[in-house]
Backbone as XML, in Angstrom:
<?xml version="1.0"?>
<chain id="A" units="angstrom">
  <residue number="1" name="UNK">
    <atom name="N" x="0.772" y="-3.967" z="-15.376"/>
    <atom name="CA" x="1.972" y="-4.033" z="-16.187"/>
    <atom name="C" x="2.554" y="-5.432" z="-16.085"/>
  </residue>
  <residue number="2" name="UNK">
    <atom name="N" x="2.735" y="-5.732" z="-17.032"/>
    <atom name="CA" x="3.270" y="-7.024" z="-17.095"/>
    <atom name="C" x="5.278" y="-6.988" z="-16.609"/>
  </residue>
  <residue number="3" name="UNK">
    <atom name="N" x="4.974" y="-7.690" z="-15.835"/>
    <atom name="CA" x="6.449" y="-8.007" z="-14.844"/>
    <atom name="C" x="7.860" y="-8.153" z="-16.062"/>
  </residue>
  <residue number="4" name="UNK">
    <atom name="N" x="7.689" y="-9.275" z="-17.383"/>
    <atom name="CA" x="8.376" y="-9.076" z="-18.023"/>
    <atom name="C" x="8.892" y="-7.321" z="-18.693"/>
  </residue>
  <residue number="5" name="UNK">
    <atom name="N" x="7.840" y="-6.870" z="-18.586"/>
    <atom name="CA" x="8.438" y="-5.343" z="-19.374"/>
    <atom name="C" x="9.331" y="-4.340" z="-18.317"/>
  </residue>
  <residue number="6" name="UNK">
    <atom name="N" x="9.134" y="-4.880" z="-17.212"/>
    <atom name="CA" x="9.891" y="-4.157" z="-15.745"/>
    <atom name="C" x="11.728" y="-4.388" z="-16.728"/>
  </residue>
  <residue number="7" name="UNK">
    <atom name="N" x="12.064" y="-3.103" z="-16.518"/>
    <atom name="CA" x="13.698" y="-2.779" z="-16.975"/>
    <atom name="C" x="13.997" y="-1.928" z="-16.398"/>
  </residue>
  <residue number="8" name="UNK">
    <atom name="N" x="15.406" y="-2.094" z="-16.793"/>
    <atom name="CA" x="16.046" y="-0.949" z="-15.353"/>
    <atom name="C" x="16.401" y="-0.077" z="-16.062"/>
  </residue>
  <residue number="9" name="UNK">
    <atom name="N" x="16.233" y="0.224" z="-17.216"/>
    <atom name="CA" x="16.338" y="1.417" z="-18.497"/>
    <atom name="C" x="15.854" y="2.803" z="-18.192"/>
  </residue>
  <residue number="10" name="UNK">
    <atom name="N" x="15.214" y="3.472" z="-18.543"/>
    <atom name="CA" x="14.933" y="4.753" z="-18.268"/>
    <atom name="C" x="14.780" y="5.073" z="-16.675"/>
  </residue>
  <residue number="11" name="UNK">
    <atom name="N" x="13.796" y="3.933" z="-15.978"/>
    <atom name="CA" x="13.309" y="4.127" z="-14.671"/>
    <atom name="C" x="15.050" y="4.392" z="-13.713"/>
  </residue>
  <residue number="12" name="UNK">
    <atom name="N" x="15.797" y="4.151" z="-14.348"/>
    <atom name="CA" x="17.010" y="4.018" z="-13.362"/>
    <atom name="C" x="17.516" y="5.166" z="-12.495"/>
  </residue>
  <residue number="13" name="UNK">
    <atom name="N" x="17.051" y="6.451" z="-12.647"/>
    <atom name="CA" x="17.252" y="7.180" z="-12.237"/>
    <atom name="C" x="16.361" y="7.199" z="-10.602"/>
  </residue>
  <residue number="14" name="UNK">
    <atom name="N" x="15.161" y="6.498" z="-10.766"/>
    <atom name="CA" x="14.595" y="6.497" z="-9.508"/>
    <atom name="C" x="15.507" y="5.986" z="-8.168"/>
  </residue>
  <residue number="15" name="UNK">
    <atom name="N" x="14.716" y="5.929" z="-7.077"/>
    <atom name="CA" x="15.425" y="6.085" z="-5.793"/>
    <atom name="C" x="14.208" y="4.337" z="-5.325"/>
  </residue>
  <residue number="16" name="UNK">
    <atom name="N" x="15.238" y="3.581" z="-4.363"/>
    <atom name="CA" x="14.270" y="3.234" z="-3.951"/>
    <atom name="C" x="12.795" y="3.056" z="-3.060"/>
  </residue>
  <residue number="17" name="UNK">
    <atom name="N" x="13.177" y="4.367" z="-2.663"/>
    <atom name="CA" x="11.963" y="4.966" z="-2.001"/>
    <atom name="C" x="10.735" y="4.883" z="-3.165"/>
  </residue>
  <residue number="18" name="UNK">
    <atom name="N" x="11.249" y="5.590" z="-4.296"/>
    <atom name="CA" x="10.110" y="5.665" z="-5.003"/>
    <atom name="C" x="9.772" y="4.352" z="-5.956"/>
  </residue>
  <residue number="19" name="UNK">
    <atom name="N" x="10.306" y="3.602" z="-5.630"/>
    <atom name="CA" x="10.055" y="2.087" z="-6.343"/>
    <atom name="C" x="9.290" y="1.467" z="-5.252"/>
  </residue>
  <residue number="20" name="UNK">
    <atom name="N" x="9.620" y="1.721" z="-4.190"/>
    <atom name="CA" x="8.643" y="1.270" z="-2.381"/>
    <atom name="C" x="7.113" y="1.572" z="-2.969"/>
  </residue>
  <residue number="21" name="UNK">
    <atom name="N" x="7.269" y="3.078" z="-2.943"/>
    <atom name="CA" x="5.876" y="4.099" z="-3.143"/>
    <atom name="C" x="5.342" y="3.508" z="-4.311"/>
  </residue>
  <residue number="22" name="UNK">
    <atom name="N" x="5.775" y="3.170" z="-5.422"/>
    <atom name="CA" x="4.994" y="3.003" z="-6.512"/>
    <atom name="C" x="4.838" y="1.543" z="-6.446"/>
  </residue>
  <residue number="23" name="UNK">
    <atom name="N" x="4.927" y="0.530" z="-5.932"/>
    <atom name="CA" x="4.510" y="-0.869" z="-5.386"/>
    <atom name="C" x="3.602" y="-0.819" z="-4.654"/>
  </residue>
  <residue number="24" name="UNK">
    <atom name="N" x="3.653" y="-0.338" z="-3.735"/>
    <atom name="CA" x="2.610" y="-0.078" z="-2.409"/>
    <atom name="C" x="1.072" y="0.419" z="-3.186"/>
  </residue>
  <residue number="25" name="UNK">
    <atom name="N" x="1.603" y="1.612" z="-3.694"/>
    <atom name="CA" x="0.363" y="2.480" z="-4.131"/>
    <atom name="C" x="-0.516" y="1.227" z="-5.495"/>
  </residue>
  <residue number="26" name="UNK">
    <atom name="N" x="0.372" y="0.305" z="-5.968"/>
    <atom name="CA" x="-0.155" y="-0.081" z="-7.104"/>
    <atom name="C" x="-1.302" y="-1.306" z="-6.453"/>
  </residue>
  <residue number="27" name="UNK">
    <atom name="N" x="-0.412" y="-1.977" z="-5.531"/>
    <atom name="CA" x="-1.073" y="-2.658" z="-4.895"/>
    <atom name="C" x="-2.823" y="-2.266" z="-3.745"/>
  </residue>
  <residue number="28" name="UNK">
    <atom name="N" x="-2.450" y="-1.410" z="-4.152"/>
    <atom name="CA" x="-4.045" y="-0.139" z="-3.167"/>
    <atom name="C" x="-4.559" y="-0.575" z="-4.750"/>
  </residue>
  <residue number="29" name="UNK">
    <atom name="N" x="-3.931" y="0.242" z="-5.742"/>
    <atom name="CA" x="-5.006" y="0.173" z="-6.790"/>
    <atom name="C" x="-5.272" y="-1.669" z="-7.515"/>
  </residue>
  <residue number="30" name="UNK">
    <atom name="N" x="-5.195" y="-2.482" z="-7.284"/>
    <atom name="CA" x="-5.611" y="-3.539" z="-7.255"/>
    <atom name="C" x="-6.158" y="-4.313" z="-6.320"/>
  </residue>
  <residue number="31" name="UNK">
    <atom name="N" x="-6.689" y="-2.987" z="-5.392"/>
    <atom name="CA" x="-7.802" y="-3.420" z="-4.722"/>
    <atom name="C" x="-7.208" y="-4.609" z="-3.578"/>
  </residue>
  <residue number="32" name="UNK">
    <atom name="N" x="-6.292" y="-4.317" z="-3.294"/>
    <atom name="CA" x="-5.440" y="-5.460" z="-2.243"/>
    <atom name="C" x="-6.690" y="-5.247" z="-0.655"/>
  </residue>
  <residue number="33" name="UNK">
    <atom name="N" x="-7.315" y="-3.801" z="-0.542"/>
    <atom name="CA" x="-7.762" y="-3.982" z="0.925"/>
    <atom name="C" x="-9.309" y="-4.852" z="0.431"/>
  </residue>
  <residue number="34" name="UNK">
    <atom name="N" x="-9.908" y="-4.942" z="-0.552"/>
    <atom name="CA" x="-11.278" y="-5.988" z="-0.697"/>
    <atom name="C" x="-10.982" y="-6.670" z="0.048"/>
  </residue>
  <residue number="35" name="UNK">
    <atom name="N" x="-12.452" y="-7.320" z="0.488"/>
    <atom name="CA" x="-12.342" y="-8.730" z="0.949"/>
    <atom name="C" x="-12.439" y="-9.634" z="0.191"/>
  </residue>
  <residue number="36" name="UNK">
    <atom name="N" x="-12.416" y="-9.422" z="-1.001"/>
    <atom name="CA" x="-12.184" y="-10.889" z="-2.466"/>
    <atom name="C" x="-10.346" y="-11.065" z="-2.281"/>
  </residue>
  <residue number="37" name="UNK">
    <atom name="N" x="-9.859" y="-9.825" z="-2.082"/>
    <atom name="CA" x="-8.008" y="-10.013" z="-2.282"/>
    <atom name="C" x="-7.582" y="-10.930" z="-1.134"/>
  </residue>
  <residue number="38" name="UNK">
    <atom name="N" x="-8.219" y="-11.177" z="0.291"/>
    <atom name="CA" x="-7.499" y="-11.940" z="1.329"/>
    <atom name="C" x="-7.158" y="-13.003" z="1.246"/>
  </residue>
  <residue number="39" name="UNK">
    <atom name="N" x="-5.434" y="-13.003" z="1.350"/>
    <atom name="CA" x="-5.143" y="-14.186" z="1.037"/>
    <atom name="C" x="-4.564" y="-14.630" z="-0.040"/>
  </residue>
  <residue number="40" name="UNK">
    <atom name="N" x="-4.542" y="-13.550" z="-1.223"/>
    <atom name="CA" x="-4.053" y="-13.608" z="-2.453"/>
    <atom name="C" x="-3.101" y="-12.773" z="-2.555"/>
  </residue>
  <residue number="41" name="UNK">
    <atom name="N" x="-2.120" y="-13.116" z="-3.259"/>
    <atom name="CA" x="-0.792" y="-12.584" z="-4.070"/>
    <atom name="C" x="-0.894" y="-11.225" z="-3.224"/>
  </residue>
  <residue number="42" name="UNK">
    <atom name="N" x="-1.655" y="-10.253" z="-4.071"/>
    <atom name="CA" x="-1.717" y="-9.098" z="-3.856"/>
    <atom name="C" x="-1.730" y="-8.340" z="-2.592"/>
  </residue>
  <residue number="43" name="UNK">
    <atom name="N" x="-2.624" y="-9.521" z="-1.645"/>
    <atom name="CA" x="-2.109" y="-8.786" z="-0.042"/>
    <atom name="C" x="-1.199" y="-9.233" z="0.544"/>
  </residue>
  <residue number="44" name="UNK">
    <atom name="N" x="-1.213" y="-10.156" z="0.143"/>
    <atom name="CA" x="0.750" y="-10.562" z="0.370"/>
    <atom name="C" x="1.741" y="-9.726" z="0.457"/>
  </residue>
  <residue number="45" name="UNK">
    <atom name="N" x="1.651" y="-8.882" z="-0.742"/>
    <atom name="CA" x="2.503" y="-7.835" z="-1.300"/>
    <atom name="C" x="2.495" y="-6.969" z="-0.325"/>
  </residue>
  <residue number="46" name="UNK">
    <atom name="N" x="0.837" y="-6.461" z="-0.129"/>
    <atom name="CA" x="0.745" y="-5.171" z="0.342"/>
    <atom name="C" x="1.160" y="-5.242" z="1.661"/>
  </residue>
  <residue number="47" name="UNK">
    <atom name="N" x="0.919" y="-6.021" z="2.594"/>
    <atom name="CA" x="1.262" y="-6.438" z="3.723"/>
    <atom name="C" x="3.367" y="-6.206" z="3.936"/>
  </residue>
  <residue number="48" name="UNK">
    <atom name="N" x="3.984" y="-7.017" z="3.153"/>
    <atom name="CA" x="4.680" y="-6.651" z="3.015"/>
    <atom name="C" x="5.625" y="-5.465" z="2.447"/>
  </residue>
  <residue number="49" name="UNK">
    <atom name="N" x="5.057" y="-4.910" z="2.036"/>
    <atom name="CA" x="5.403" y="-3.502" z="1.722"/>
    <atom name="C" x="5.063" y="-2.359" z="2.949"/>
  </residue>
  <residue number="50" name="UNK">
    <atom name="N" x="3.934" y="-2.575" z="3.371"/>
    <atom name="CA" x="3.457" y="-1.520" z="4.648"/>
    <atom name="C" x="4.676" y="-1.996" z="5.927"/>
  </residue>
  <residue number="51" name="UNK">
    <atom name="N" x="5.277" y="-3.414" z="5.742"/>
    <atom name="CA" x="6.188" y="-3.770" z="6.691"/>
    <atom name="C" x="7.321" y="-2.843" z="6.775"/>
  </residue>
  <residue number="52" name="UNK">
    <atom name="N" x="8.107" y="-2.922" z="5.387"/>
    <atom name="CA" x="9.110" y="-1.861" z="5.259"/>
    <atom name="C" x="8.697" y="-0.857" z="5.176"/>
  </residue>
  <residue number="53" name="UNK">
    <atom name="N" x="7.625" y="0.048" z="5.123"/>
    <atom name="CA" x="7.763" y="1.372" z="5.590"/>
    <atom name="C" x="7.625" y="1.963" z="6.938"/>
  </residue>
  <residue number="54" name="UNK">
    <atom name="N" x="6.644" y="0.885" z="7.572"/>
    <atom name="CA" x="6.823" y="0.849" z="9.259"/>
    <atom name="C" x="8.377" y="0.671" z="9.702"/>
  </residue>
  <residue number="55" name="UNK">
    <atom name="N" x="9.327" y="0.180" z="9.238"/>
    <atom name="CA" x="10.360" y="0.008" z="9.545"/>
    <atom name="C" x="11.342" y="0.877" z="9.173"/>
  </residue>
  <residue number="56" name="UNK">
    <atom name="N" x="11.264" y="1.370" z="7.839"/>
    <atom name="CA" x="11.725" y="2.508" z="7.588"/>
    <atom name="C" x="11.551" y="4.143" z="8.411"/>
  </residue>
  <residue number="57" name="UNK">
    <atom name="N" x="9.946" y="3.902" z="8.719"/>
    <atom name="CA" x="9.730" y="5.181" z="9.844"/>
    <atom name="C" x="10.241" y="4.924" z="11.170"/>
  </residue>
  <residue number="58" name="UNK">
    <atom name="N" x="10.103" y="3.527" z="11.501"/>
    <atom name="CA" x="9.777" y="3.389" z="13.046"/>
    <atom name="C" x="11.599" y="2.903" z="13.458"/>
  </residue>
  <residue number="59" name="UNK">
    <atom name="N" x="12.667" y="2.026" z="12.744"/>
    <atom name="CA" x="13.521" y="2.102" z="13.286"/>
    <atom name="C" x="14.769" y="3.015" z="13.215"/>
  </residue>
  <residue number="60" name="UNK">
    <atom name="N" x="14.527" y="4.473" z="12.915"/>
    <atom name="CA" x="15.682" y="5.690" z="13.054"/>
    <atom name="C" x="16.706" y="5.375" z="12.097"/>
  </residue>
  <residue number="61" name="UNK">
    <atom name="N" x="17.497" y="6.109" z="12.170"/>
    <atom name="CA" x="18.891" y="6.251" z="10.918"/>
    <atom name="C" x="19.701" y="6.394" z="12.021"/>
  </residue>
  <residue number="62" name="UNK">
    <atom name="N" x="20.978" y="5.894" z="11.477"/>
    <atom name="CA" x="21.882" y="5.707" z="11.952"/>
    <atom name="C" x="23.389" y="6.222" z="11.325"/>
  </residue>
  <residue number="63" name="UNK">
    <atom name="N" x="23.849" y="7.638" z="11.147"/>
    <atom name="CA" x="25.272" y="7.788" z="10.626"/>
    <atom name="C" x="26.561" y="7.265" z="10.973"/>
  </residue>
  <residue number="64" name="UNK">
    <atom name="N" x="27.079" y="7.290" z="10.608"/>
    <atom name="CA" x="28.731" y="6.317" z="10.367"/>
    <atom name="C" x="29.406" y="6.590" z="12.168"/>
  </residue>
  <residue number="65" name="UNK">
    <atom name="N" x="29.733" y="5.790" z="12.333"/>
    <atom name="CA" x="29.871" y="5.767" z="14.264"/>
    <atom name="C" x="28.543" y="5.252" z="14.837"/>
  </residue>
  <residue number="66" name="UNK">
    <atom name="N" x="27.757" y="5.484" z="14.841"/>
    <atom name="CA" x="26.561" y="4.956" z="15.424"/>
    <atom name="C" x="25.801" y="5.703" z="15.911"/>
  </residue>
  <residue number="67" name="UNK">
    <atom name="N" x="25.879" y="7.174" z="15.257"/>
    <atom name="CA" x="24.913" y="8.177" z="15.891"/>
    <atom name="C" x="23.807" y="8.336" z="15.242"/>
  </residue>
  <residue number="68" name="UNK">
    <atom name="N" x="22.710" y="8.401" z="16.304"/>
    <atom name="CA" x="21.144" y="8.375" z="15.419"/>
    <atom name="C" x="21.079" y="9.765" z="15.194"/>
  </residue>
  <residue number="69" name="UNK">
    <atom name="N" x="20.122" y="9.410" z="13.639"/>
    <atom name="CA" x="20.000" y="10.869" z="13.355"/>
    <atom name="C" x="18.528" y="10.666" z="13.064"/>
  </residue>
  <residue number="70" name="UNK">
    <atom name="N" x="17.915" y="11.982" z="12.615"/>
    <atom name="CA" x="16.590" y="12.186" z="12.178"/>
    <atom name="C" x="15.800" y="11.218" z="11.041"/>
  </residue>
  <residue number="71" name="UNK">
    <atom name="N" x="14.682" y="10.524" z="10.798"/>
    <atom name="CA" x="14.470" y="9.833" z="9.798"/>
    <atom name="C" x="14.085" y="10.918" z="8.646"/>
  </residue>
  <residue number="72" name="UNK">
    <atom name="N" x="15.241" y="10.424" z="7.414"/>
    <atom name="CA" x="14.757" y="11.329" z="6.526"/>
    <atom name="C" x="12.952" y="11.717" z="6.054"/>
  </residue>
  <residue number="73" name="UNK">
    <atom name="N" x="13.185" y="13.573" z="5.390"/>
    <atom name="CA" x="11.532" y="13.938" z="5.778"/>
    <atom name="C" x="11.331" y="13.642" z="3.719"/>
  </residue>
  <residue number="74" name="UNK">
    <atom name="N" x="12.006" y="12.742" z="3.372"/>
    <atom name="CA" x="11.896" y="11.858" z="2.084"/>
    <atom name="C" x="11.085" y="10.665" z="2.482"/>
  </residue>
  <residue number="75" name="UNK">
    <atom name="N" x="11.437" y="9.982" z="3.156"/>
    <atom name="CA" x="10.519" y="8.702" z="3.925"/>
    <atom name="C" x="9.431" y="9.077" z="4.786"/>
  </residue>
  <residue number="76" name="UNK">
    <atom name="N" x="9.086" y="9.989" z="5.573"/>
    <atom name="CA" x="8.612" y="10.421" z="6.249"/>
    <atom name="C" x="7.098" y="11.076" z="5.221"/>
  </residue>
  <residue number="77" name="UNK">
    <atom name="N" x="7.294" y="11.694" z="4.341"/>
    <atom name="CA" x="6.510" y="12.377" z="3.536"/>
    <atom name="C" x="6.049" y="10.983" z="2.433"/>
  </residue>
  <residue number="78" name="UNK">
    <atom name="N" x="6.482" y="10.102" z="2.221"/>
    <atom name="CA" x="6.436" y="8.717" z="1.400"/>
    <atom name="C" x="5.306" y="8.229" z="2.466"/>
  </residue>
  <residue number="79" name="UNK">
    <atom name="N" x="5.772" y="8.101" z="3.593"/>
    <atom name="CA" x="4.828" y="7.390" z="4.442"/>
    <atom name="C" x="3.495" y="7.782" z="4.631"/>
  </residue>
  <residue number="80" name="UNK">
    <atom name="N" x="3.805" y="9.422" z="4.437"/>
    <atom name="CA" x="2.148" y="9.993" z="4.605"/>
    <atom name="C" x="1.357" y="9.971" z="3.582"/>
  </residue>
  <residue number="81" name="UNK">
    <atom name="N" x="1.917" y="9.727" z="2.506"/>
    <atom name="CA" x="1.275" y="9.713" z="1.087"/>
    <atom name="C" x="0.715" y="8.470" z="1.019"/>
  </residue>
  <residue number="82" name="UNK">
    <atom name="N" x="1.233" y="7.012" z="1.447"/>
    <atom name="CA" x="0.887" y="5.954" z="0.936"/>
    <atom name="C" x="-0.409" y="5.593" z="2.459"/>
  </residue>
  <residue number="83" name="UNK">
    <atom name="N" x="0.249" y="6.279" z="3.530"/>
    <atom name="CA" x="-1.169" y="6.201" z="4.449"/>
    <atom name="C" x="-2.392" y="6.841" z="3.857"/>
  </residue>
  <residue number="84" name="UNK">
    <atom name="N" x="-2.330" y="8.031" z="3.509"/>
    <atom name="CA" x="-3.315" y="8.343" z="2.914"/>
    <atom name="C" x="-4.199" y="7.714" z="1.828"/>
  </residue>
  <residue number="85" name="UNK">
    <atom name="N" x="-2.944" y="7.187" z="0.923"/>
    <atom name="CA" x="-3.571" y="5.985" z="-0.184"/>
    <atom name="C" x="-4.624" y="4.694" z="0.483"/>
  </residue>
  <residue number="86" name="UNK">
    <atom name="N" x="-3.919" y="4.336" z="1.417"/>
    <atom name="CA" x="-4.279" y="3.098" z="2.356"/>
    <atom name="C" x="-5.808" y="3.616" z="3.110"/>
  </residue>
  <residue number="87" name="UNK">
    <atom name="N" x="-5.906" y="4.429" z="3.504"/>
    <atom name="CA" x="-6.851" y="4.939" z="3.964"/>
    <atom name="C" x="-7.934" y="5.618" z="3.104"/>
  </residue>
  <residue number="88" name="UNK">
    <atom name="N" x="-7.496" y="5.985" z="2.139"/>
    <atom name="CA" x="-8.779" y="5.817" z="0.725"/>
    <atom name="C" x="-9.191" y="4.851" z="0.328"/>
  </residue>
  <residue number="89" name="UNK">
    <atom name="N" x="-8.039" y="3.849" z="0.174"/>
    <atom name="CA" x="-8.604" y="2.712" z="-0.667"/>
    <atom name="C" x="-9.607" y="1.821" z="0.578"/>
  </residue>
  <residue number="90" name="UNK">
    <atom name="N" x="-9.233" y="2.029" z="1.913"/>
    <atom name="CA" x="-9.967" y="0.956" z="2.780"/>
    <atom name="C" x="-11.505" y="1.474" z="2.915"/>
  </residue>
  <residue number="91" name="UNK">
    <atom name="N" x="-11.537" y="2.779" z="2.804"/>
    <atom name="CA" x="-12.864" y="3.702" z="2.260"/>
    <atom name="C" x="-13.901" y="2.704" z="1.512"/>
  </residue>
  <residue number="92" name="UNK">
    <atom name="N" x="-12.665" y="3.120" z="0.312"/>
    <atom name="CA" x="-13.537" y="2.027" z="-0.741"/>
    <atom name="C" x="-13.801" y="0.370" z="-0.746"/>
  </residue>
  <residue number="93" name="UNK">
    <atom name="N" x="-13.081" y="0.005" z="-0.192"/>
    <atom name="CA" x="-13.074" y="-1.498" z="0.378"/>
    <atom name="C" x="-14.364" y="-1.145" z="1.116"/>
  </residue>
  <residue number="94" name="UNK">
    <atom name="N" x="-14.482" y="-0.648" z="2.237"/>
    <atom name="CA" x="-15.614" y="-0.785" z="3.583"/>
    <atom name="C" x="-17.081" y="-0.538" z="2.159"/>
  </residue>
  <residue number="95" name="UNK">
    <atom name="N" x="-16.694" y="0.575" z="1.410"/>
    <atom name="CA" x="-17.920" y="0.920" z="0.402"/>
    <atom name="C" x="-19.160" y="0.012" z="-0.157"/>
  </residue>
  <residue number="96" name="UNK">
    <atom name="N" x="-17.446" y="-0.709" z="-0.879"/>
    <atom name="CA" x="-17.656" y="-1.638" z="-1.879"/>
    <atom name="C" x="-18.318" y="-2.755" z="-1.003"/>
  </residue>
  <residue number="97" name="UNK">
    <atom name="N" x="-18.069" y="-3.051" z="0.277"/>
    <atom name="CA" x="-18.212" y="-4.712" z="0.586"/>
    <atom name="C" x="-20.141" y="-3.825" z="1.105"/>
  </residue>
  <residue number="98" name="UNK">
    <atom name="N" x="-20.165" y="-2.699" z="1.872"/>
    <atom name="CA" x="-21.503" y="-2.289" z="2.339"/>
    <atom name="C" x="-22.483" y="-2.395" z="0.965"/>
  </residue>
  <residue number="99" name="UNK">
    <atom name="N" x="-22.110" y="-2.201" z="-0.153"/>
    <atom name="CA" x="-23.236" y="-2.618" z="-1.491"/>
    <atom name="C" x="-23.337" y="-3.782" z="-1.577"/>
  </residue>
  <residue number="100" name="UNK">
    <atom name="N" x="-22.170" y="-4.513" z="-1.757"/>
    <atom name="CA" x="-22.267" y="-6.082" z="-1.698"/>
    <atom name="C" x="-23.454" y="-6.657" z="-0.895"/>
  </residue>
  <residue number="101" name="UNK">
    <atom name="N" x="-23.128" y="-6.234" z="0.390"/>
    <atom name="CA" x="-24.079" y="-7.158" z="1.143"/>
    <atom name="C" x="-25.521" y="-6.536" z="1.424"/>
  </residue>
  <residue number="102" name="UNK">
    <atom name="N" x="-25.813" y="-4.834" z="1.202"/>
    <atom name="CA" x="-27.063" y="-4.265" z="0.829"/>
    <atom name="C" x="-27.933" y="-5.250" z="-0.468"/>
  </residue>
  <residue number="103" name="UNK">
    <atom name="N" x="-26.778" y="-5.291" z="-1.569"/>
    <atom name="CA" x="-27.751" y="-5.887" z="-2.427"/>
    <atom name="C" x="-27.969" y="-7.423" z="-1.824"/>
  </residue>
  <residue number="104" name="UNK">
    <atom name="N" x="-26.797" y="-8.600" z="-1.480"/>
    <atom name="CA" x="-27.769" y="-9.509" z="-0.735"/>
    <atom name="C" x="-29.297" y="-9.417" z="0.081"/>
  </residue>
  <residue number="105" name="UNK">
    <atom name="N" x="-28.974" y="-8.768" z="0.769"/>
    <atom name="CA" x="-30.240" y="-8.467" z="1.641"/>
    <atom name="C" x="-31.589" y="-8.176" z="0.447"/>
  </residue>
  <residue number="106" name="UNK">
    <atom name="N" x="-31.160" y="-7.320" z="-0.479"/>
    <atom name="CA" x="-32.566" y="-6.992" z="-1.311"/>
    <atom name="C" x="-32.904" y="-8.250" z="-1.614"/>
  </residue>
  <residue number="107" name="UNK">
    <atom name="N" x="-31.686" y="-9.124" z="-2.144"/>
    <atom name="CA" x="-32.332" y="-10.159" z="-2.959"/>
    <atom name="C" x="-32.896" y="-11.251" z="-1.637"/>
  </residue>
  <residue number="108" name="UNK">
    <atom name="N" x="-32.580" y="-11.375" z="-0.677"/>
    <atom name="CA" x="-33.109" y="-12.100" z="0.229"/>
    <atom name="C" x="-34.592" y="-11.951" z="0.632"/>
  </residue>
  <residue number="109" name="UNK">
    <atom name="N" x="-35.019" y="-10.240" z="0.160"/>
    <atom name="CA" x="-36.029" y="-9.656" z="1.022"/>
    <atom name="C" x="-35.775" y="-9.063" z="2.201"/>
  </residue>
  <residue number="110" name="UNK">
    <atom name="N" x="-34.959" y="-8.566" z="2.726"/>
    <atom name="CA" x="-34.293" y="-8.480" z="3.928"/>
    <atom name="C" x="-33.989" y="-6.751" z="4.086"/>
  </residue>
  <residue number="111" name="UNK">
    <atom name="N" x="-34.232" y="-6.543" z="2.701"/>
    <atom name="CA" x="-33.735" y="-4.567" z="2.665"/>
    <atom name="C" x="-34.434" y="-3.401" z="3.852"/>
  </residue>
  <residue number="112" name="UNK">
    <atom name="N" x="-33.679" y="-3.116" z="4.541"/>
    <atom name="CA" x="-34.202" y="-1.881" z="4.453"/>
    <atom name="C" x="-35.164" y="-1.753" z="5.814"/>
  </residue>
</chain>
């Protein structure tokens, strides 16, 4: 999607949790875990995005006085979804790079 068409028009009703989730996840689907993406834009992103949700899980909530409370099971359930994403897509990353270098080897003579 092209960045210019991003508006705060219809989508406005979202939360930013789900603007987190749908960054994160987009960035899986552009292939951010390859080893062609290191280093580029895209793991940039992703890197930073997995930051704030580690932080979102890992440093607690805090209500008005200073009492910790439970991390919402809104973030909590966000987190397991986009691990799961992360952990498919690195699937396919490990996949993708094991053909890559299978077919080197054929063409080297080296197969098998």
């Amino acid at each position: 999607q092209d960045f210019a068409a991003v508006s705060l028009g219809a989508d406005l009703n979202k939360t930013a949790l789900d603007v987190l989730g749908e960054l994160t996840l987009e960035c899986l689907n552009q292939d951010a875990l390859s080893v062609h993406a290191e280093g580029t834009v895209v793991d940039e992103c992703l890197k930073m995005l997995l930051e704030s949700w580690g932080a979102l899980v890992n440093k607690g909530m805090f209500a008005p006085g200073g009492t910790e409370v439970a991390t919402p099971v809104a973030i909590l359930e966000g987190a397991a979804k986009v691990s799961q994403a992360y952990i498919l897509a690195g699937l396919k990353a490990a996949r993708d790079g094991a053909h890559e270098e299978d077919d080197g080897h054929e063409e080297e003579g080296k197969a098998g």
